[in-house]
C-alpha positions in Angstrom: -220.5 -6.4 75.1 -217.1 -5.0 74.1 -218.4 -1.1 74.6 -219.5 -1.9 78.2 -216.3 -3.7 78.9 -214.2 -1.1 77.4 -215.9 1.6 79.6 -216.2 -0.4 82.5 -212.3 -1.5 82.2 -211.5 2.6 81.8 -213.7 3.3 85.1 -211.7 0.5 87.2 -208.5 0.9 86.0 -208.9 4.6 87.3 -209.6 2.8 90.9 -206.0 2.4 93.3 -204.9 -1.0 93.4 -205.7 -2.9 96.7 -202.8 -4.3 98.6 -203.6 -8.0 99.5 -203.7 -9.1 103.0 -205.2 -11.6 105.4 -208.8 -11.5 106.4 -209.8 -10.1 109.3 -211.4 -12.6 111.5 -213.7 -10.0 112.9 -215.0 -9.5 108.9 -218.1 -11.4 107.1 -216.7 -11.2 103.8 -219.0 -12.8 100.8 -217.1 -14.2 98.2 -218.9 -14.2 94.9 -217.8 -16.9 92.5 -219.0 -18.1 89.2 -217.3 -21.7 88.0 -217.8 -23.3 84.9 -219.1 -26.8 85.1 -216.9 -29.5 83.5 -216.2 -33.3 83.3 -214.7 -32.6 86.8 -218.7 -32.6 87.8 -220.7 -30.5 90.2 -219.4 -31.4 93.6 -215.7 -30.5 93.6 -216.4 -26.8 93.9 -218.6 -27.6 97.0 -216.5 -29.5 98.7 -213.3 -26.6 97.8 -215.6 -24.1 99.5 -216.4 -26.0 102.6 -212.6 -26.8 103.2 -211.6 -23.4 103.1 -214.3 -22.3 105.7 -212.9 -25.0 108.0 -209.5 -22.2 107.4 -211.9 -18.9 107.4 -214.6 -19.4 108.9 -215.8 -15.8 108.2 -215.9 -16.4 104.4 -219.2 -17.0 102.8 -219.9 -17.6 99.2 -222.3 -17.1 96.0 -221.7 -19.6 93.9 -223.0 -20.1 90.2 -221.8 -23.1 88.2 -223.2 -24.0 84.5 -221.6 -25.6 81.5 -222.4 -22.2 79.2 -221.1 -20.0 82.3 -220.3 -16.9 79.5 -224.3 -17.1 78.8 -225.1 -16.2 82.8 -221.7 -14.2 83.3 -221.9 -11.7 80.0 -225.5 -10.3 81.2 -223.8 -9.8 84.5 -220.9 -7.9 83.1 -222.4 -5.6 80.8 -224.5 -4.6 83.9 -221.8 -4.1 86.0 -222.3 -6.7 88.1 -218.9 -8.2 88.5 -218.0 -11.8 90.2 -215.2 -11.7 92.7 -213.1 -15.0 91.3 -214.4 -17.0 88.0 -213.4 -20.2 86.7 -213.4 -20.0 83.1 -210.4 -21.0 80.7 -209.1 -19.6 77.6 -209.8 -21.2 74.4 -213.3 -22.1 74.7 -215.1 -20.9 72.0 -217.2 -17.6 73.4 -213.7 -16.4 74.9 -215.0 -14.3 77.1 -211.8 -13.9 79.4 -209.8 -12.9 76.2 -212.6 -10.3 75.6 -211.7 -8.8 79.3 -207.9 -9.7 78.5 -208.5 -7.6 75.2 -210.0 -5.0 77.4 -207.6 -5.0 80.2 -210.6 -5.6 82.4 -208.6 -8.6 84.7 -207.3 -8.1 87.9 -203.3 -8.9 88.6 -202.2 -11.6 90.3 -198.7 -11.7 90.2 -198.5 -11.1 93.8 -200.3 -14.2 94.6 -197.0 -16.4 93.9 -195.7 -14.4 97.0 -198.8 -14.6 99.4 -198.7 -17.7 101.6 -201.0 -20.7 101.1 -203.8 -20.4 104.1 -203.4 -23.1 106.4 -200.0 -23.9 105.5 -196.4 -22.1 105.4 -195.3 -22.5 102.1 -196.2 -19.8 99.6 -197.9 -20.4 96.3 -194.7 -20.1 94.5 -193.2 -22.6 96.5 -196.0 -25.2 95.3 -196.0 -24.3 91.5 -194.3 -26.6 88.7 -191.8 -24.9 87.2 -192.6 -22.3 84.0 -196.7 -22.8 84.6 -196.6 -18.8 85.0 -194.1 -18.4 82.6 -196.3 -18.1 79.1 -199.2 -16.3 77.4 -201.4 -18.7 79.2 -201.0 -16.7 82.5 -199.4 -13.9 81.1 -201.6 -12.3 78.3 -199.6 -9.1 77.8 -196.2 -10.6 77.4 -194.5 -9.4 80.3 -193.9 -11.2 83.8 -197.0 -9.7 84.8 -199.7 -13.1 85.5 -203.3 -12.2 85.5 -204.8 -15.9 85.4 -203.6 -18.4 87.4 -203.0 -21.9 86.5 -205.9 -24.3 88.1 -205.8 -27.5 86.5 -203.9 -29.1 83.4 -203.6 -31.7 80.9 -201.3 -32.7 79.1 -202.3 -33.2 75.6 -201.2 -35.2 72.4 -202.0 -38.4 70.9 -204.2 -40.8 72.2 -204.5 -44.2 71.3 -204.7 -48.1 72.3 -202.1 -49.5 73.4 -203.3 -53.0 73.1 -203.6 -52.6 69.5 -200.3 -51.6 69.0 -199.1 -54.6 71.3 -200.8 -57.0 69.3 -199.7 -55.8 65.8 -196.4 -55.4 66.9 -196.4 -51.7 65.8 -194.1 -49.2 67.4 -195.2 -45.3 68.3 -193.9 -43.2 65.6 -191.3 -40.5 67.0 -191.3 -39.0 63.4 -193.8 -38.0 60.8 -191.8 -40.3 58.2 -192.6 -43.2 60.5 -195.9 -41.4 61.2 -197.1 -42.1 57.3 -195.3 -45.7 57.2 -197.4 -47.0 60.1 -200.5 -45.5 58.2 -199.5 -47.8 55.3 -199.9 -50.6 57.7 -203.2 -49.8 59.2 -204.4 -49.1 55.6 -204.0 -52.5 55.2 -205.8 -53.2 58.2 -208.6 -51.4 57.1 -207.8 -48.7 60.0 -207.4 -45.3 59.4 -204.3 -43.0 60.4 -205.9 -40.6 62.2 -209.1 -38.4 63.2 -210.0 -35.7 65.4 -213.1 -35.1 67.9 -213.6 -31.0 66.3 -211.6 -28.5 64.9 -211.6 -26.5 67.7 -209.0 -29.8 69.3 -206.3 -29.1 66.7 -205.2 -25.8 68.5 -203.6 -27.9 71.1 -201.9 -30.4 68.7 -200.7 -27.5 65.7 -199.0 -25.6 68.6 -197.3 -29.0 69.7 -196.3 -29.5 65.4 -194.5 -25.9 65.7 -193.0 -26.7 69.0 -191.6 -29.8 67.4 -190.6 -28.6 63.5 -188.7 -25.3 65.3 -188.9 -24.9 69.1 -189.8 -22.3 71.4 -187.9 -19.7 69.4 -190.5 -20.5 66.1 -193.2 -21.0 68.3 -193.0 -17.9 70.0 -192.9 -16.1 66.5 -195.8 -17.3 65.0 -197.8 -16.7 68.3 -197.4 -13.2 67.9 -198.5 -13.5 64.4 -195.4 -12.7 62.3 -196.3 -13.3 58.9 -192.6 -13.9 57.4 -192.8 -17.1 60.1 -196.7 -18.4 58.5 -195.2 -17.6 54.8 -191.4 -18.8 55.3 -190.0 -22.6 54.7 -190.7 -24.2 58.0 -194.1 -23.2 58.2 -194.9 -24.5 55.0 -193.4 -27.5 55.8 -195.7 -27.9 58.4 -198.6 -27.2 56.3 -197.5 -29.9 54.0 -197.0 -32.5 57.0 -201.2 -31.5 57.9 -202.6 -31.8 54.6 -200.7 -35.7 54.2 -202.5 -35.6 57.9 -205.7 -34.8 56.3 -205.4 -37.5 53.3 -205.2 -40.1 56.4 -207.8 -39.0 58.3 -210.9 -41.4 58.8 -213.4 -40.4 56.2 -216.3 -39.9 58.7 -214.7 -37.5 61.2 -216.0 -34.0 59.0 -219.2 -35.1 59.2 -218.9 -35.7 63.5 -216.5 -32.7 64.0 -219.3 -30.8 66.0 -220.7 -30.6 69.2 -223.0 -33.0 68.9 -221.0 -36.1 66.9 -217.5 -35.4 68.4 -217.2 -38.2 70.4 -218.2 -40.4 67.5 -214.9 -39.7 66.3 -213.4 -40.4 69.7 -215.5 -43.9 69.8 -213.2 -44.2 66.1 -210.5 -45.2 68.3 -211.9 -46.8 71.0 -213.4 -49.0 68.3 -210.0 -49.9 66.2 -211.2 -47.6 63.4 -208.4 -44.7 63.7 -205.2 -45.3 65.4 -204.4 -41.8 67.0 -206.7 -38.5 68.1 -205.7 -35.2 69.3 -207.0 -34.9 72.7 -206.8 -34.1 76.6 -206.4 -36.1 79.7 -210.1 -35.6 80.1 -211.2 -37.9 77.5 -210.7 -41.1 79.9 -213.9 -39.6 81.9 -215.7 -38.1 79.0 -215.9 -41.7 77.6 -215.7 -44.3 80.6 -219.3 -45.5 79.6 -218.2 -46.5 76.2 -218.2 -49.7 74.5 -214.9 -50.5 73.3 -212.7 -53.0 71.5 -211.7 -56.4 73.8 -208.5 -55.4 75.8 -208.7 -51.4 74.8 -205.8 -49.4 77.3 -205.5 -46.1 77.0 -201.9 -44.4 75.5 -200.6 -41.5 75.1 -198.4 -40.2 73.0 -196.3 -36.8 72.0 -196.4 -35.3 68.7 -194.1 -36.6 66.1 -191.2 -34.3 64.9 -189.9 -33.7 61.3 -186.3 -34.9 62.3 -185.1 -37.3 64.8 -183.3 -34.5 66.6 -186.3 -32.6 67.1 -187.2 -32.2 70.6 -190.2 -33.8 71.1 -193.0 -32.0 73.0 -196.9 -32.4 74.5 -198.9 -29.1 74.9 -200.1 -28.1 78.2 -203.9 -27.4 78.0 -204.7 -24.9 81.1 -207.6 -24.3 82.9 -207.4 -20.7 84.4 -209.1 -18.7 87.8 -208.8 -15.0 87.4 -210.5 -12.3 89.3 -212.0 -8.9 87.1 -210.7 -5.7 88.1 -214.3 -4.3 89.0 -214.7 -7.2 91.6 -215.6 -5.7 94.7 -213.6 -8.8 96.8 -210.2 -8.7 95.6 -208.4 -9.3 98.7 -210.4 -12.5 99.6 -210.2 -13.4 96.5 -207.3 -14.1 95.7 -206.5 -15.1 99.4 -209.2 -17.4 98.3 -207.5 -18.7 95.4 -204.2 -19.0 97.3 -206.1 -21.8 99.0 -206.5 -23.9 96.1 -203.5 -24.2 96.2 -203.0 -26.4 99.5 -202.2 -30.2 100.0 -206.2 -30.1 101.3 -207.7 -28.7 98.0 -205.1 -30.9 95.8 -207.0 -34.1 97.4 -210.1 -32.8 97.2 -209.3 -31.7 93.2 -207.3 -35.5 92.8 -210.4 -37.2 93.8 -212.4 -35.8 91.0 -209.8 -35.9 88.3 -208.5 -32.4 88.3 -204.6 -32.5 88.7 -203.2 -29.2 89.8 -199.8 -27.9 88.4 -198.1 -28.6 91.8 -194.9 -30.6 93.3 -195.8 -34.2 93.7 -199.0 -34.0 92.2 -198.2 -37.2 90.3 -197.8 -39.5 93.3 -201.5 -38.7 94.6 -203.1 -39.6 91.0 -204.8 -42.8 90.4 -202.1 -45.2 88.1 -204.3 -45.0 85.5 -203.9 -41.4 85.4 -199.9 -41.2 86.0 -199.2 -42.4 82.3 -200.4 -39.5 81.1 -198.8 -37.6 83.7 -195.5 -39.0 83.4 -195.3 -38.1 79.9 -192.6 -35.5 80.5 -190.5 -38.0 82.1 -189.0 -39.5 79.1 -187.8 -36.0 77.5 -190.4 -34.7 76.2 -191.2 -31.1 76.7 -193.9 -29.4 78.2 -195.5 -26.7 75.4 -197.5 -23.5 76.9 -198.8 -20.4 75.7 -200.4 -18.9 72.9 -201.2 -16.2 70.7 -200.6 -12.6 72.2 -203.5 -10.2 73.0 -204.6 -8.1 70.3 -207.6 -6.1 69.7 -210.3 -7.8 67.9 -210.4 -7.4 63.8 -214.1 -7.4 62.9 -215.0 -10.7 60.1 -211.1 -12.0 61.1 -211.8 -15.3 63.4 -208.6 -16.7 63.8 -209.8 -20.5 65.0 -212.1 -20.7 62.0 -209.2 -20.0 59.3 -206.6 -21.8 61.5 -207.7 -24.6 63.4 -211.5 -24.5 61.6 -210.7 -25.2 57.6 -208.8 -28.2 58.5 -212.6 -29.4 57.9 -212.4 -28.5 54.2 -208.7 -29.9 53.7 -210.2 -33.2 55.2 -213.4 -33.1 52.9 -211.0 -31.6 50.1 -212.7 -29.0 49.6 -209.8 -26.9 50.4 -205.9 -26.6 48.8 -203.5 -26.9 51.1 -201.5 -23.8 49.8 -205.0 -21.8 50.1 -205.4 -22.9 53.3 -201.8 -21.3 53.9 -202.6 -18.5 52.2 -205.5 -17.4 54.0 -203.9 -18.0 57.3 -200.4 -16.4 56.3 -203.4 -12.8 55.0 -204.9 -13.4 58.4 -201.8 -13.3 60.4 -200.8 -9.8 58.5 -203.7 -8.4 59.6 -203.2 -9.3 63.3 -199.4 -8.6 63.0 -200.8 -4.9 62.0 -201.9 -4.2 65.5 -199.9 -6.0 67.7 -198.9 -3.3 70.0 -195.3 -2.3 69.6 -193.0 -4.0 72.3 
């Protein structure tokens, strides 16, 4: 797939740009979008589209929507056949939009911000939170240039029950040195520290662990893969504070950490069998038909810090929209995806659970919903972005050696200094063709 992208990105880069402006009402314009299908369900997407042709009434759409949306899109691409606006995050495993980033096969959307929301008279920029276009997340090239836009997010860190805690009397840990006390005292309650529903989950929580050991300034050095950063003191500190992780870590979450088993490991704490897990807002609906322990309430909690001075902080997941280069609709699309953006799609996106990075998006949640929400009320910091686009280094997977072998540190299997040590070679490699700013 990379040679047909590569080729195909060459042949639409050569095309002008198209300047973005309203839809003529005397136009029939087909808007062809492919959304992947999440916990979110099947109906939001249909009720989006019919709300917007109340507002353009001349828009039409051919919509696609399946959990595996990379199997049905990559076909499609490789043929040339390109979607007009896609739904698809980063960070899933067949990254197929970091393939395109890679590529430079995405559309810009920078001027979106500026276009006003159909229906309405603020712009999109007017609606956005604060710094959600501000990162790699949105903008994959390191400039102030945004090629996905921010959908939906959730905040991440850990999640537990709160009505344990309330009845043991046990206070959240704000550092890891209280972290590995309270694990003494579930130890004794025959409860385990801590688990995790896959690997895959830990990206999330390491980034929040560098955001928290050394701020933005560290964090933004090892996302673009400097190796003095994964080799030097702090980092290895950090690598030290996972592997006591992994010594607390519920004996039975390896052999779950898949697609199949995950949310055994998530049941661990719904059953009072591991106090905290790693996860995403999204793991209230994921497991609303479980059984659970008498009085279970959901909490949520950020990431401990190495000092109590240490700014505290929950990573952002991010779901993204983003339109190819080669679509044929760029115009409506992204007028299309300046709609999402309204008070109407917010409600619509609410009532399924999907809570848009917009002002006073809290107050239309569920209260359920607003702890989590509110979880950057206290002080504690929102954490965004990622590693910088680089070209792909064949047999180097980056989520297998860093997020991945935390399997084998679990199962012991794996030193904590080799674990270090392959991610610190890794990182060398990746730091050798990061394009020179």
């Amino acid at each position: 797939m990379k040679k047909a992208l590569m080729s195909l990105a060459v042949s639409v880069i050569a095309l002008s740009s198209l300047s973005v402006s309203n839809i003529s009402a005397e136009e029939k314009t087909v808007i062809d979008f492919a959304a992947v299908e999440t916990a979110y369900g099947t109906e939001v997407w249909n009720e989006i589209m019919e709300a917007y042709k109340e507002v353009n009434p001349n828009v039409e759409f051919e919509f696609m929507q399946e959990k595996e949306i990379e199997d049905a899109l990559s076909p499609r691409l490789q043929s040339g056949d390109f979607p007009d606006v896609v739904m698809l995050a980063l960070s899933r495993q067949k990254a197929l939009p970091e393939a395109l980033i890679k590529d430079h096969a995405l559309a810009e959307l920078t001027d979106i911000k500026e276009m006003t929301v159909p229906g309405e008279e603020a712009t999109v920029a007017d609606k956005l939170l604060d710094g959600f276009t501000a990162s790699s997340s949105t903008n994959p090239y390191g400039d102030d240039k945004t090629y996905l836009m921010p959908m939906f997010y959730s905040p991440t860190g850990l999640f537990y029950n709160k009505a344990l805690f309330e009845e043991k009397g046990w206070e959240v840990p704000q550092t890891w040195d209280e972290m590995w006390d309270l694990g003494e005292k579930a130890k004794a309650e025959n409860i385990a520290l801590f688990t995790y529903p896959t690997a895959s989950y830990l990206d999330t929580f390491f980034s929040s662990v560098i955001l928290g050991a050394g701020g933005q300034e560290l964090f933004d050095s090892a996302m673009k893969y400097d190796k003095a950063v994964w080799e030097g003191e702090e980092l290895t500190n950090i690598f030290e504070v996972l592997g006591k992780l992994a010594e607390n870590t519920e004996p039975t979450t390896v052999a779950n950490a898949n697609a199949d088993g995950f949310t055994r490991n998530q049941q661990l704490v719904l059953d009072n069998k591991a106090l905290f897990m790693p996860n995403g807002t999204w793991v209230v609906g994921e497991m609303s038909e479980a059984p659970r322990a008498e009085g279970f309430e959901w909490g949520m909690a950020p990431i401990p810090t190495t000092s109590e001075d240490s700014e505290r902080y929950a990573y952002t997941f991010l779901e993204h929209i983003w339109v190819p280069e080669a679509a044929e609709n760029k115009d409506a699309a992204k007028e299309f995806i300046a709609f999402l953006y309204s008070d109407k799609a917010a409600e619509i996106f609410a009532k399924h659970g999907a809570v848009q990075p917009i002002q006073g998006i809290n107050e239309k949640l569920p209260e359920d919903q607003q702890v989590f929400y509110n979880i950057y009320e206290d002080g504690t910091l929102p954490g965004m972005g990622g590693f910088v686009s680089v070209e792909s280094i064949e047999g180097v997977d980056l989520g297998g050696t860093l997020y991945g072998s935390f399997d084998s540190v679990v199962s012991g299997d794996l030193s904590v200094a080799d674990w270090q040590k392959s991610v610190v070679e890794m990182m060398e490699k990746f730091e050798a063709v990061l394009p020179a700013e």
